[in-house]
C-alpha positions as CSV (number, residue, x, y, z in Angstrom):
1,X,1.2,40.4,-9.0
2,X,0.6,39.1,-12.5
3,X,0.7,35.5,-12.8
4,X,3.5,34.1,-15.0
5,X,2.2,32.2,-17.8
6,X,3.7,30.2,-20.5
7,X,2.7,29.8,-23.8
8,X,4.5,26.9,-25.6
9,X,3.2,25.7,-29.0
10,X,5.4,22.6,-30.5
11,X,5.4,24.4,-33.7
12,X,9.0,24.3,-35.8
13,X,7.7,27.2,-38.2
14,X,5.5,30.9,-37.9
15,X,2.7,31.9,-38.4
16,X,1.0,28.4,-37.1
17,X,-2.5,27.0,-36.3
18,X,-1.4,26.3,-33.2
19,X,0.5,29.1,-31.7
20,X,-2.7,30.8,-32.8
21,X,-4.5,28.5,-30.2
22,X,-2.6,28.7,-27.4
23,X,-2.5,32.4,-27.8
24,X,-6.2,32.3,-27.7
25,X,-6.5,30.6,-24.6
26,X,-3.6,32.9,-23.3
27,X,-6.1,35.9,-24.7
28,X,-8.7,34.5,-23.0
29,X,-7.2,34.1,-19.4
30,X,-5.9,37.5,-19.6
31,X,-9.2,39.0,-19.9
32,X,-10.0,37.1,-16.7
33,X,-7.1,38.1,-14.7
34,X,-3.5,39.7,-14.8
35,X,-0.8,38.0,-16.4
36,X,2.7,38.3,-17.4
37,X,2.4,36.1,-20.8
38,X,5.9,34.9,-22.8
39,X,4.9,32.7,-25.8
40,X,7.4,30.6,-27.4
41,X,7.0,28.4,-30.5
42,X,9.8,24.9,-31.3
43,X,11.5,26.6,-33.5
44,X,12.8,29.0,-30.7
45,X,14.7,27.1,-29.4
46,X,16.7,26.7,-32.5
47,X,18.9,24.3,-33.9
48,X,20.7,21.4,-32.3
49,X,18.3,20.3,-29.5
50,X,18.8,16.9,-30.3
51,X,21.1,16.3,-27.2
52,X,21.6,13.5,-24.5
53,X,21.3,16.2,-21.6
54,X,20.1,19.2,-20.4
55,X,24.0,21.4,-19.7
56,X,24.2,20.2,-23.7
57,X,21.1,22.4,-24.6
58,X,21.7,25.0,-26.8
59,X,20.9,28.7,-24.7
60,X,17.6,29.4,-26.1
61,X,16.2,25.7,-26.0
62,X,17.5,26.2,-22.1
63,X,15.7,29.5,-21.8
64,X,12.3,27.7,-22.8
65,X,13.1,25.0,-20.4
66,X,13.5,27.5,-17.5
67,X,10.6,29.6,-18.8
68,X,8.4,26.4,-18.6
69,X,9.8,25.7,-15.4
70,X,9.7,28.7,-13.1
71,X,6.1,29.9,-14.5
72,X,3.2,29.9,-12.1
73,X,0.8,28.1,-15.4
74,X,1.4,26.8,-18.9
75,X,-0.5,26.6,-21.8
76,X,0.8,24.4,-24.1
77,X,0.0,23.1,-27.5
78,X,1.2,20.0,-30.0
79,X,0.3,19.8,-33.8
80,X,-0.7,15.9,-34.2
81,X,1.9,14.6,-36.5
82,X,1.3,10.5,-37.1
83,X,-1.4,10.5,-33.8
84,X,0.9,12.0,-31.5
85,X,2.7,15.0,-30.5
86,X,5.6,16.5,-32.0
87,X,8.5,14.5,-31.2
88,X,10.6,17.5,-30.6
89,X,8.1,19.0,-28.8
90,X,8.6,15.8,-26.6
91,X,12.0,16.1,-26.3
92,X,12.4,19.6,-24.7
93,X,9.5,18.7,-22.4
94,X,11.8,15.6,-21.4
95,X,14.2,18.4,-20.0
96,X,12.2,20.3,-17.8
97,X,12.3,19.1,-14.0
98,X,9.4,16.9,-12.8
99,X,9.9,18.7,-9.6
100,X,9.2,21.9,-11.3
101,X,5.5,20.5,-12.7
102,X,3.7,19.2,-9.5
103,X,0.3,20.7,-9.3
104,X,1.5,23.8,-12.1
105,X,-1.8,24.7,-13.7
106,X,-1.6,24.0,-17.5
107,X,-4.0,23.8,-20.3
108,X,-4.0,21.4,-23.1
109,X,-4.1,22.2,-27.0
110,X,-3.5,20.8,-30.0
111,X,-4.2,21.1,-34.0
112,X,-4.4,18.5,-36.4
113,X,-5.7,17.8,-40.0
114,X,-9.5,17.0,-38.3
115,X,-11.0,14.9,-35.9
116,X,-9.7,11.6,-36.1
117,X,-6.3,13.5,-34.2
118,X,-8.9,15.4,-31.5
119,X,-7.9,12.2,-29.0
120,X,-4.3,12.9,-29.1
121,X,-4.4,15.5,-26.4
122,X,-6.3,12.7,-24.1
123,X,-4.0,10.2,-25.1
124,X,-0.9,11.5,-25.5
125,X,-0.6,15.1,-24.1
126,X,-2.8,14.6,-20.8
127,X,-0.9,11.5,-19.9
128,X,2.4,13.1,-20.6
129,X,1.2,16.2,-17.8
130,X,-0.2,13.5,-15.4
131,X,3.1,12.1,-15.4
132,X,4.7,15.7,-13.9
133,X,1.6,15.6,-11.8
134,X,0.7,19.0,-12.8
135,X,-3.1,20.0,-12.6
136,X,-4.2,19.9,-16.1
137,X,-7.9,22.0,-16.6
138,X,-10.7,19.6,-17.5
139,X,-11.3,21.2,-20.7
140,X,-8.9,21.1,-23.3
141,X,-8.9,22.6,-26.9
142,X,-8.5,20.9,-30.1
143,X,-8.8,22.5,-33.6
144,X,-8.6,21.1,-37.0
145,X,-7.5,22.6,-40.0
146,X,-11.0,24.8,-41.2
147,X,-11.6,25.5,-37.5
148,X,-8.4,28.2,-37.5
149,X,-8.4,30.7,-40.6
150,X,-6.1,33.6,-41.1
151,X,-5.0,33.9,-37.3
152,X,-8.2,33.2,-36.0
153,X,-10.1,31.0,-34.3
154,X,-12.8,31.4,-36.8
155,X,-14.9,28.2,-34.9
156,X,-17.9,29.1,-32.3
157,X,-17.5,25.0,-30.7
158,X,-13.7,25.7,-30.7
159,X,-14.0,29.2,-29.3
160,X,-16.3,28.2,-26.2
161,X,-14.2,25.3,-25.2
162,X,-10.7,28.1,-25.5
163,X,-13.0,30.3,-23.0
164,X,-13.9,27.2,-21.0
165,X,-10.5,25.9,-20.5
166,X,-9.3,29.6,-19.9
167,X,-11.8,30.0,-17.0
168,X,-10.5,26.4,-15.8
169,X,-7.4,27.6,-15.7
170,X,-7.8,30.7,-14.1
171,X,-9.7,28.6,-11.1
172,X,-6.9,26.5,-11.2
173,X,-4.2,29.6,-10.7
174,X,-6.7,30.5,-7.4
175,X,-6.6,27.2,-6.1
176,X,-2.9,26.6,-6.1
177,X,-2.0,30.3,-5.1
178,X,-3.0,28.8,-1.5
179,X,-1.0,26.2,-1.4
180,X,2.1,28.0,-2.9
181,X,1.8,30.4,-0.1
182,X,1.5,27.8,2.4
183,X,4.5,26.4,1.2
184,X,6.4,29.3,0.9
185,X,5.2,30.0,4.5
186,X,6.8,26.8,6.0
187,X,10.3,27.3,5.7
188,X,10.3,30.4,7.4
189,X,7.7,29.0,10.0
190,X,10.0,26.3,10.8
191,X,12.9,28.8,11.5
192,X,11.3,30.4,14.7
C-alpha cells in the first residue's frame, strides 16, 4: 500500500515559494517509494478559521485537520513572517489531535526573505512537532527568496538537503511501519 502523505504549506495565496518546497520534498519521497500525496496550502481551508474550537471549523479547514491527522507522514512548511511561523498556520495545527501526531514521520520546511529566518524551523517549527511527539527527520529544508525561482528549486545546497530530508523521511516511514503493525496487532492479540 502507498503511504498517505500530507503536504501542508502555511501559504494564504498560489503559486508560493513554499508550497513549491514541500512539493519538492513530496517529489522527492515519491521517487523513493509509493505514496498517496494530498497537498493543501492555508488558504484551503478558507475563510473564517479564526474559531474558539474545532466543531466551529469551517468544513474544508476540518478536512485539512483530518487529512493531517489520519496520514501515515507529513510534510509541512511555514513562510517566516516576523521570525516565526504563520500565525494561522499555527492556529489550524492547534486543532489537530496530539494523539493523532505521536511518532507520525514529518519533515520540516520553511521560506523566508534569507537567512537570518533559516533558524525558525529549529526554533519554532521543530519545537512545535516535538510537542505532538511526532518523529521529525533530522534534516530539514529552508529556502530563501533567490533559492526558489519560477516553481523551482533552482538551489543545488537547497536541493541536496530536499533529497536528504526526503530519504530521512522515507527511513522514518520504515521504522514506524513496525511499530504501527504491532499496534494494530495488539488489540486483536488481546481478544483470544
Amino acid at each position: 500500500m502507498p503511504t498517505r502523505i500530507v503536504a501542508f504549506s502555511g501559504n494564504t495565496h498560489r503559486p508560493s515559494r513554499t508550497r513549491t518546497l514541500v512539493e519538492a520534498v513530496a517529489a522527492e519521497v515519491a521517487r523513493l517509494r509509493p505514496i498517496e500525496l494530498k497537498v493543501f496550502d492555508l488558504v484551503d481551508a478558507g475563510t473564517g478559521i479564526a474559531v474558539a474550537n474545532r466543531s466551529a471549523l469551517p468544513l474544508p479547514a476540518a478536512r485539512i485537520v483530518e487529512a493531517i491527522e489520519g496520514a501515515d507522514a507529513l510534510i509541512v512548511g511555514s513562510p517566516v513572517y516576523k521570525g516565526s511561523y504563520a500565525g494561522l498556520f499555527k492556529h489550524l495545527i492547534d486543532f489537530v489531535g496530539p494523539e493523532t501526531q505521536v511518532g507520525k514521520p514529518v519533515v520540516l520546511t520553511a521560506t523566508g526573505g534569507g537567512p537570518r529566518h533559516a533558524l525558525v524551523v529549529e526554533h519554532s517549527l521543530r519545537p512545535l512537532f516535538g510537542f505532538f511527539a511526532a518523529q521529525t527527520a533530522p534534516t530539514s529544508v529552508y529556502a530563501g527568496d533567490t533559492e526558489i525561482a519560477d516553481g523551482r528549486v533552482a538551489d543545488d545546497v537547497v536541493r541536496a538537503r530536499v533529497a536528504q530530508a526526503a530519504a530521512e523521511l522515507a527511513r522514518l516511514i520504515d521504522a514506524a511501519a513496525p511499530r504501527e503493525a504491532h499496534h494494530e496487532a495488539l488489540p486483536r492479540a488481546a481478544a483470544r
